[in-house]
Every structure is written in structure tokens, then in C-alpha cells.
N, C-alpha and C positions, 0 to 999 in steps of 0.2 A: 623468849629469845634473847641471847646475849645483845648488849650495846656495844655496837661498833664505831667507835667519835672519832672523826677525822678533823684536824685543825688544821686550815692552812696557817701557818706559823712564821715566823722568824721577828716575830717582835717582844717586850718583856711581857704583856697582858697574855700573848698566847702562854705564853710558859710560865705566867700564874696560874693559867686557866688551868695547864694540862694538870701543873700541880693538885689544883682544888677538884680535881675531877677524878685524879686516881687515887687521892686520899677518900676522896666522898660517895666513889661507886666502883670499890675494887672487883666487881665482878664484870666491870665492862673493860671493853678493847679500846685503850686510848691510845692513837697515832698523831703525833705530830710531824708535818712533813716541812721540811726547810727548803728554799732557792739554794743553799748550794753557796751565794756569795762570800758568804763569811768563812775562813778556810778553818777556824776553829772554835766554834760555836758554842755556847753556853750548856752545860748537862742540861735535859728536860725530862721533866718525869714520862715516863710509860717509854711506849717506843716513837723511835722517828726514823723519820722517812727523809735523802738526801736528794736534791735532783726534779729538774722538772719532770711534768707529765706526758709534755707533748699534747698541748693546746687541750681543746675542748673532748675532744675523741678521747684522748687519752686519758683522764683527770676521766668522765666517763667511765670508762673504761677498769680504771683504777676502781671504783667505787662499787660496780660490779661486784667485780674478782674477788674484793674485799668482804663483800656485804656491807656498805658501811649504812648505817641507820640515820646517823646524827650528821651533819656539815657543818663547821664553822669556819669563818670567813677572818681571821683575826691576821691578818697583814698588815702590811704598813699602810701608811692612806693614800700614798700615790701610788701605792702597788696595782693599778689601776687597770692591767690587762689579768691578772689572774684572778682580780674580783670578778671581772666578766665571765671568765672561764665558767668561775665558780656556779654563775648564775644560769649560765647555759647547762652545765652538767647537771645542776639540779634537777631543772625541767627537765631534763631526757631521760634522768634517772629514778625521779620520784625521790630522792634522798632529800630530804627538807635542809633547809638552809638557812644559817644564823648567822648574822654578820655584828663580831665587836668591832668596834671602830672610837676610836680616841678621840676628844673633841677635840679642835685646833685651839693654840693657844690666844688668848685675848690681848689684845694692846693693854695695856699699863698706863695709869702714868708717869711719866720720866721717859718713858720708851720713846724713840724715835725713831719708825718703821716709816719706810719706802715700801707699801707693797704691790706688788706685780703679780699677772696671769702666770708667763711663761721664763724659762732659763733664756730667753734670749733678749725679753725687756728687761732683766735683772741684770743682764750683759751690757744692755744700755744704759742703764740704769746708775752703773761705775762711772765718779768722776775721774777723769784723768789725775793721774801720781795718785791714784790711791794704794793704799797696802791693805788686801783685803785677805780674809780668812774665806777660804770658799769651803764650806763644812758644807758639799755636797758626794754622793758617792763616785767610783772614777765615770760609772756611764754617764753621769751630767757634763762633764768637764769640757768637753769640745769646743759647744756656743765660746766660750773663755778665749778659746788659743788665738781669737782677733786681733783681742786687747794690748798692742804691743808697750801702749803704754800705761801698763799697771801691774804692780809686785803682785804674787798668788801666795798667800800659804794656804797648802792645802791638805787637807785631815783628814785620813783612812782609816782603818781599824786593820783593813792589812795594803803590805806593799801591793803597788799595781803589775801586774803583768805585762804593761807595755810603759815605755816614756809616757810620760804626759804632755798632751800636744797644745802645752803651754810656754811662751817664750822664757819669760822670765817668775821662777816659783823656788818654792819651801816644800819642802814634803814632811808631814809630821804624821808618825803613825802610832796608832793608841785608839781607845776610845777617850770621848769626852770626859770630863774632868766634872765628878759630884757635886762637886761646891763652888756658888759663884766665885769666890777666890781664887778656887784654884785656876778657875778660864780666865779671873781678872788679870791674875800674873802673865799667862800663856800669852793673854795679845797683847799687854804691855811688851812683854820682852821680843816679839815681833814687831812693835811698833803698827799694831793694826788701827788702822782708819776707819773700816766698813766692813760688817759681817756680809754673805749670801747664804740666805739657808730657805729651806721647805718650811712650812709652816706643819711641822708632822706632828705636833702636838704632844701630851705625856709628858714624865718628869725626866725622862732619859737623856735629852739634852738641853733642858731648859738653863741650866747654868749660864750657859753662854747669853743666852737673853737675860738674863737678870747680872751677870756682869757686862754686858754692853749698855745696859739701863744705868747702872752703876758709874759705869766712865762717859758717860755720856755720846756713846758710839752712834750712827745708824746704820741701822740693819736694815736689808733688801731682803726680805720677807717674800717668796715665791706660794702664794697664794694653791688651794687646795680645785 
């Protein structure tokens, strides 16, 4: 029977994976399927899939129709409601289920990490007159719009769809910057005080931690 792989995707490890999977079983069916967030996503090998599923039923549903054989779980690590989906659709569907997942990354030394459970201790977390880089995606940003007294820059990969319901901010939009230098420059020439980021783990935005290591920043580190 053909292999039918479905990735839940939108991270770099998915889109190694799909890579090493249609190079190494070109007779299977590899799907990777994206959230949609990003408005212009990275090539991945085989096919993808843009667009939620419509919860449990649907992701189900999907697995069906598809025949998929294989499940993998490779999201982000706070992607934290489609991981459940995922594990719900399994069980109903008998599709077995595999989940990569990133380790978080470790303190250092030189680092100087604040870290917190939630986006609204990392909110308290800001001291007043800070100039912070808030290198969270736009759905985190809300808890923030309190803060009337504290500068934002803040770092998308694309423009927002709505204002940011932030008083006072920077919008910088790009992904993150390869090389600690290159972020060491970005918050120097912002004049940033204090990172707030996920602890999402991977080499994809590690930079910025190892140039805040470098300048001797703290970073408010939101816990997995």
C-alpha cells in the first residue's frame, strides 16, 4: 500500500523532514500542511496543504479522505492547540502519530534570562522606560498595549493586518537576522534594553540570544 505522510508543518525541521522523506521514499505521498500565517512561505518539498482543518473533526476528517498512513506532529512548540488536535485525530482515526519537537534552548553563561510561565508575567516582567524588542508573533501582542510606559520594537516576518494595539512602537518586518551580529547591530541601533521572546528552541532565532548574551541584555524568556 502506498505511504501517505502528513506533517503538520510550518517550522524549518518540518521542511527538513519533508525534504529527507521525498528524497528517501519517492514512492510515498508526502503532504505538508501550513497554518496559513506566513503570507509567503518557504518552497517545501512534495505537496502542501494551506489552511486550517477545522478543529478535531476536521483534521479527522482530512486523514480519512486522504488515507493518510503516517502522522507527524512537527509545529512549533507552543503550537499547543493543533498538537492536541493532532492527538485526538489519531485516536479516532487509527493513523499513528509522531511528534518532532525541538528541545528549548538552555541558559548559558553570560545569559541573563528573566524567565516566566505566561505573555502577561513577561508583561510584568518589563521595567518601566524599557526599549524592548518584543520578537513575539502579532497574536501575542495585546497583554503589551497596557504598558504605556515602555518603547516596543516589534518583529514580524510580514506586515500586520490590523494597528498594533500598542501605545508607543517600531515595526520591523523581516525574519530574524543569521548571525549574532547581525541582531547585535539591530538592537544597538534601536537602543534596546530587554528582549521578550518564547523559548521556541532551534537555531532559527537563536541569534538574538547569543547577541543579547554578547551585549549583556536581559531577556524575558516565556517559558514552554
Amino acid at each position: 500500500m502506498k505511504e501517505i505522510i502528513l506533517i503538520l508543518g510550518g517550522t524549518r525541521e518540518a521542511s527538513e523532514l519533508a525534504d529527507r522523506l521525498v528524497r528517501d521514499h519517492p514512492d510515498a505521498r508526502v503532504i505538508t500542511s501550513l497554518a496559513g500565517r506566513t503570507r509567503e512561505p518557504d518552497p517545501v518539498a512534495g505537496e502542501v496543504r494551506i489552511g486550517g482543518f477545522g478543529g478535531v473533526v476536521g483534521l479527522a476528517a482530512y486523514i480519512r479522505a486522504e488515507g493518510v498512513t503516517r502522522l507527524i506532529d512537527a509545529t512549533h512548540p507552543f503550537a499547543r492547540q493543533i498538537s492536541a488536535n493532532a492527538n485526538a485525530a489519531s485516536r479516532l482515526t487509527g493513523a499513528p502519530l509522531e511528534s518532532l519537537t525541538r528541545p528549548p534552548w538552555k541558559r548559558q553563561p553570560g545569559d541573563e534570562w528573566i524567565e516566566v510561565a505566561t505573555l502577561e508575567e513577561a508583561c510584568d516582567a518589563i521595567p518601566a522606560g524599557a526599549r524592548v524588542l518584543l520578537a513575539l508573533g502579532s497574536q501575542h501582542i495585546a497583554p503589551f498595549g497596557s504598558r504605556t510606559d515602555v518603547h516596543f520594537t516589534v518583529r514580524m516576518v510580514d506586515p500586520p493586518n490590523a494597528p498594533l494595539p500598542l501605545p508607543d512602537h517600531d515595526l520591523l518586518i523581516g525574519k530574524p537576522g543569521a548571525a549574532s551580529s547581525e541582531e547585535a547591530a539591530m538592537l544597538e541601533r534601536h537602543a534596546i534594553t530587554h528582549i521578550v521572546c518564547r523559548n521556541s528552541g532551534g537555531p532559527g532565532a537563536y541569534a538574538k540570544i547569543e547577541a543579547a548574551r554578547a551585549l549583556g541584555l536581559p531577556v524575558i524568556v516565556i517559558g514552554r
